[in-house]
N, C-alpha and C positions, 0 to 999 in steps of 0.2 A: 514338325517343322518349328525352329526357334523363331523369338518374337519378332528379332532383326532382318531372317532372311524374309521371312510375311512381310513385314514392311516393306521390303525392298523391292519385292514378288509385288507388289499392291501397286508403285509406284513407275515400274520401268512398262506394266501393261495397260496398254487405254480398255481395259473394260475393268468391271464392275466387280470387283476382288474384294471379300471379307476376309480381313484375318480374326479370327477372334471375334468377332462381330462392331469389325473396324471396317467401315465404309473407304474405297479407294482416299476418297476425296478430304480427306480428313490427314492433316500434314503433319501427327505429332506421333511418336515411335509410342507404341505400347507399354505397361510396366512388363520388364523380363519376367519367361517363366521360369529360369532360376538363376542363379549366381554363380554356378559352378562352372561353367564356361569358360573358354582360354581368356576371353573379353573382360571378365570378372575377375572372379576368384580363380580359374582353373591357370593363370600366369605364375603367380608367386603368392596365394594368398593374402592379395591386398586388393583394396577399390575402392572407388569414391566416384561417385554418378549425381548427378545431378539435374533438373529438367523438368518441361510440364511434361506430362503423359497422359494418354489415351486410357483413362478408364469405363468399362461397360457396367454401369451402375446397376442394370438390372438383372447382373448377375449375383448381386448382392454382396458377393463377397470374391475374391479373389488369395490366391498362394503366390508363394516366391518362395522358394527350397534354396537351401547351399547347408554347404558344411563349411570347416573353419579346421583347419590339422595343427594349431597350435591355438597359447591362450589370445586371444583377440579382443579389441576395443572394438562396440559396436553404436553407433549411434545412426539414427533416420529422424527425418524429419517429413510431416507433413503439414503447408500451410494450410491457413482456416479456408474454406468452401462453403459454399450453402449448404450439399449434401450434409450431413456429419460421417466423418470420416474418422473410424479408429482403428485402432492398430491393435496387431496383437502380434509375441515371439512364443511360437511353445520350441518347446526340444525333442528328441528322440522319441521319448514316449508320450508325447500328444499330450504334453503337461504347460501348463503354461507359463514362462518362465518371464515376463516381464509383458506388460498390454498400458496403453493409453487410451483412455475412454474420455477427454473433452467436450464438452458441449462448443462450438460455436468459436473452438479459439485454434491456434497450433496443436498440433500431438505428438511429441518427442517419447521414444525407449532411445534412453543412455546406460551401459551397463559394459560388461564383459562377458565374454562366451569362452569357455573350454572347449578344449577340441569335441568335435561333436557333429550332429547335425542338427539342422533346426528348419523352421518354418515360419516366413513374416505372413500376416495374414491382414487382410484390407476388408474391414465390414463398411459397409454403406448405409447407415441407418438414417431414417426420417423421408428421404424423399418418395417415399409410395402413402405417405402417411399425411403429409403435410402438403403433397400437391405440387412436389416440383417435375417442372416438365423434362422427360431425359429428351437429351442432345442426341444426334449420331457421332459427335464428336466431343462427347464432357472431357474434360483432361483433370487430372489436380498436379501442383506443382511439389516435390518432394527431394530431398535430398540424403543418400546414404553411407556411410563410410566405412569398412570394416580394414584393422590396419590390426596386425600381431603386436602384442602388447613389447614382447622384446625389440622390436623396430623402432616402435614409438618412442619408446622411454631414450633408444640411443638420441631420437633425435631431440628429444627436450633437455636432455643433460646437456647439451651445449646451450641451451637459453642464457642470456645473461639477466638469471631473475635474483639478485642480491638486494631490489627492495622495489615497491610499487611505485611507480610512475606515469603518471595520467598528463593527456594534452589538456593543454589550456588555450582553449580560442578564445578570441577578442570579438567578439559578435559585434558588430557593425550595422545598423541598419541605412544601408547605404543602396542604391540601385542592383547593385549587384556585388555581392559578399560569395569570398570562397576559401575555403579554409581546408587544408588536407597537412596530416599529422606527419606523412611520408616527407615531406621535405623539412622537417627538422631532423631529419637523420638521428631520432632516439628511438629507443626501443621500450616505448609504453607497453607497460603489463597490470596487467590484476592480482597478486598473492593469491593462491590457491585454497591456503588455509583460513577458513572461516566457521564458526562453529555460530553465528548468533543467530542462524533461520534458514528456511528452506529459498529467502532472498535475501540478498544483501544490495542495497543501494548506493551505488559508488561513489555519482559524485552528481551534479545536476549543472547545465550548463545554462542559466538564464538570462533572458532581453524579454524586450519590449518594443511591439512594431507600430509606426504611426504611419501615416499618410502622406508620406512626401511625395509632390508632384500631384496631391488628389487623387491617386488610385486606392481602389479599393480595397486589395487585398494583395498579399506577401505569398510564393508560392517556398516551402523547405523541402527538400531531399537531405535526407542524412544516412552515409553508410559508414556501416563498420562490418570492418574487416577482421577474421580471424582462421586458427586453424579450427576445420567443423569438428572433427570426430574429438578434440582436445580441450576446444575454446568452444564450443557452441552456444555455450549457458547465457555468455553475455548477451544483451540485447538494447533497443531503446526503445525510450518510452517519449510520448509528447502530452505536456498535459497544461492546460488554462492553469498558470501561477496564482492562487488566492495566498495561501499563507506559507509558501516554501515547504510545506512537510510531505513527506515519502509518502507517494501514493500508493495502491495497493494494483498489482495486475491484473484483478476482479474489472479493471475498468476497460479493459477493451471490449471486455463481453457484453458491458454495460451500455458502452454507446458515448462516456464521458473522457474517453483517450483515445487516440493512436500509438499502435504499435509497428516496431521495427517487420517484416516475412523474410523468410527466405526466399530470395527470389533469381539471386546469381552465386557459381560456386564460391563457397568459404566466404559470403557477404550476407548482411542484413540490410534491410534498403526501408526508409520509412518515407514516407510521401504526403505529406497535408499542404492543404490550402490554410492561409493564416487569416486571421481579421483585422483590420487596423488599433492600431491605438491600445493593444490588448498584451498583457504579460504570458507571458509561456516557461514552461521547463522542461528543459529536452534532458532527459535522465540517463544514465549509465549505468544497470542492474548486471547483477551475476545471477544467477536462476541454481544457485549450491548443490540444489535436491535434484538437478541432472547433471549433474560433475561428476567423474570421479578424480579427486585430488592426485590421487597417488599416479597419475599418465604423466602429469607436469607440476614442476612446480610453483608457477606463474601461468597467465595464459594472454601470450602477446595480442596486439590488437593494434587496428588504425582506423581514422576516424577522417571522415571530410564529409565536409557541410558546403551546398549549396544556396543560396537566399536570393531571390529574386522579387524586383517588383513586378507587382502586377502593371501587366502596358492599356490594358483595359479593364475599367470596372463593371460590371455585369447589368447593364440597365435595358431600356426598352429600345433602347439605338445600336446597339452591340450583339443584344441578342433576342431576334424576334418573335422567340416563342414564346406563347403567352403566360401571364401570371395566374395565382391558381384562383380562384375567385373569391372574393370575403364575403359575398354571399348567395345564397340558392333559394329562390322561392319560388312555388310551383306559380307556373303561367310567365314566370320571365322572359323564356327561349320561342316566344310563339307558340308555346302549349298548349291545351287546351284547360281552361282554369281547373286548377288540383293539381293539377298532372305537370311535371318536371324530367324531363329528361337529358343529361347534362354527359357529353363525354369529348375528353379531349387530352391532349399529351401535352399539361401544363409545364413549365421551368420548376426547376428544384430553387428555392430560393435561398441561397447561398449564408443571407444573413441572419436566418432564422433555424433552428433544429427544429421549430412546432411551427405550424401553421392552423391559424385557427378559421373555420368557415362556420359564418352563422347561417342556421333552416331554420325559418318560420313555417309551421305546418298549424291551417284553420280550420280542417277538419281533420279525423280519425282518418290514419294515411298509412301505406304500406310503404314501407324505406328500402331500398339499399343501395350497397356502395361497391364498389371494386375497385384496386388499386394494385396496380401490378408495376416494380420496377427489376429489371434487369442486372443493375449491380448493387443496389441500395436496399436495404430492408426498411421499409414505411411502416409504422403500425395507425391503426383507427383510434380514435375514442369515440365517444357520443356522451354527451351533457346534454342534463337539462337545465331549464330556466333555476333550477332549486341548487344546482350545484353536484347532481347526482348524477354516476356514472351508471345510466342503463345499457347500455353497450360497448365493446369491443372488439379489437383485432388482435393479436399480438404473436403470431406467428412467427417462424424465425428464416430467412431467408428464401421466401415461397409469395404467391400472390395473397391478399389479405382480402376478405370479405364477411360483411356484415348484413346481416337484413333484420327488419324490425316493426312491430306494428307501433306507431306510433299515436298518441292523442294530442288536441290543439294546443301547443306550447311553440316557444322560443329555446331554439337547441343550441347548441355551438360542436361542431365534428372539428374535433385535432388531427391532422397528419403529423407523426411524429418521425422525425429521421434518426434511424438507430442502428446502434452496431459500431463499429471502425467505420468513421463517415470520413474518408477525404474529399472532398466538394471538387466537383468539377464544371470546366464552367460552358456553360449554359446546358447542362444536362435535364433530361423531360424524363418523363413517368406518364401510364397512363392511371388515369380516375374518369370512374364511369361511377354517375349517382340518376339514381331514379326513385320518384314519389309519383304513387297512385293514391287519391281517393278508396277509401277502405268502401264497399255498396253496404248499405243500411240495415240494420239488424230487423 
């Protein structure tokens, strides 16, 4: 049974239908199990799909078959996940003809296929390891294109790529700014030919946001538009302005940028909350080392920027949840003295990436912590009075947990906010901390 008619079969019956080990109730189409279909490839040897989908994680791994009857451009995309999701293309003989193995970011195979057959293959790795809870319904969001290379090229020989041409927006910080490159009726492109690295930094668009009206905070959308299987390489990037120089795309994994996802067909969409009063550079990269040059010889693009102010700033009148506490000391909470036991679904504090909480502990005391968020990655620390790191967390998109014996000192516990953090607002987390008295030797 194909993936589509399961789906279909799943949804027009009121009971209880697994396709694949997809629960009725669960509203996203499965990845296909293969490409060769009238639907795909089995029309004319072309397609382009796009979408979130239902994948069964603890199948570990997953296929998708097709063949390809001429030379073919093929490029996929999957955006970052908690899971880690990598990809892999073997060919005919179970060889492997191109794989993306990322930690914690995108995973792009850009390439060409010869007539042939082949196999994409979907690994799941980390969440049986690291503690992530599977869903009945996990999805990841991807997008594929396969288009014969003699197609393609007819339709880029009509570009008019005779020299590069980039939009130039007037960034404005006004209540509401908007800026879309399609009504200058130009045809902005990028030159193909580029030989100085596996990125090239195009161009950077920067402002600076302040506080008019006393709100807190500026919300940006930025998309850009392109053909995927042609144009996909371009991307953007958002980064806190210090000294204008090219940053490296080590930093989304880092936790000190945002980056552009795919998240609608032939678009990249970036999304941050901004800070007042603060510089920024929203950048325009070509990503060269997944291009192939020779599809086009430019690669068109458009671009529209949304900026908005914030109509509310995130305080204790706006939003009730509570803040995280700056300090813990056993017997605070009506405890019984030594003993602390603290949990609740604090605010994410929008103005801070660290949040520091100090623990005074007077005698030899058993520690622990839990901290669990849903779309944010929080990491632990633990200091002591001396400056010294005895404990941590730093797991990567899973629940984080520490435990510890500790003796009579002045601590300080960091919650740190990491990864591609767009803030949202009034978002909670839970933190659950407990200190026992250690009984006497």
């Amino acid at each position: 049974m194909s993936s589509r008619l399961c789906f279909l079969l799943a949804h027009l019956f009121s009971v209880l239908y697994i396709c694949r080990g997809q629960p009725i109730n669960c509203p996203f189409e499965p990845l296909p199990t293969t490409l060769n279909s009238i639907a795909y490839l089995g029309f004319n040897g072309e397609t382009h799909l796009q979408g979130e989908y239902f994948v069964n994680f603890s199948t570990y791994s997953q296929y998708i078959p097709f063949t390809v009857a001429s030379l073919s451009a093929f490029r996929v995309y999957v955006a970052p996940h908690e899971v880690d999701v990598d990809i892999w293309l073997f060919n005919s003989t179970g060889a492997v003809a191109r794989s993306s193995l990322a930690i914690g970011t995108e995973e792009v195979i850009q390439t060409k296929l010869a007539a042939g057959s082949y196999s994409l293959r979907f690994s799941y790795f980390g969440f049986s390891t690291e503690g992530y809870s599977v869903d009945d319904c996990d999805t990841i969001q991807m997008e594929l294109a396969i288009v014969p290379v003699s197609l393609l090229q007819q339709r880029t020989l009509s570009l008019p790529c005779t020299g590069e041409l980039l939009p130039s927006p007037n960034i404005v910080m006004q209540s509401h700014y908007n800026y879309n490159s399609d009504a200058d009726g130009r045809f902005y492109n990028v030159l193909s030919s580029y030989s100085g690295g596996p990125v090239r930094w195009v161009t950077s668009y920067n402002f600076t946001t302040n506080a008019t009206g006393g709100a807190s905070f500026w919300s940006l959308e930025a998309i850009l538009g392109f053909d995927f299987v042609s144009g996909g390489s371009l991307g953007l990037l958002l980064v806190q302005n210090t000294n204008n120089a090219a940053p490296d795309l080590n930093c989304v994994a880092s936790g000190t940028c945002s980056g552009a996802e795919g998240r609608i067909l032939n678009e990249k969409v970036l999304r941050a909350v901004l800070m007042p009063n603060t510089a920024y550079s929203l950048w325009l990269y070509d990503f060269v080392a997944e291009k192939d040059p020779s599809l086009s010889p430019c690669t068109g693009f458009t671009l529209k920027l949304h900026l908005d102010l914030a109509n509310l700033p995130q305080s204790f009148t706006t939003c009730t949840a509570p803040s995280v506490p700056a300090s813990l000391i056993p017997g605070q909470f009506d405890d019984p003295a030594g003993v602390l036991h603290y949990f609740d679904t604090p605010v994410v504090q929008l103005s801070q990436s660290r949040v520091p909480v100090t623990i005074n502990i007077s005698s030899p005391s058993f520690f622990k912590v839990y901290v669990s968020s849903p779309r944010l990655d929080i990491d632990i620390r633990l200091v002591n009075s001396a400056g010294q790191t005895i404990g941590y967390s730093y797991k990567f998109g899973t629940e984080e947990t520490m435990a510890k014996y500790l003796q009579p000192d002045s601590y300080v516990m960091t919650l740190i906010y990491f990864g591609n953090y767009a803030p949202v607002f009034c978002e909670t987390f839970t933190l659950e901390v407990a200190i026992s008295p250690a009984p006497p030797t």
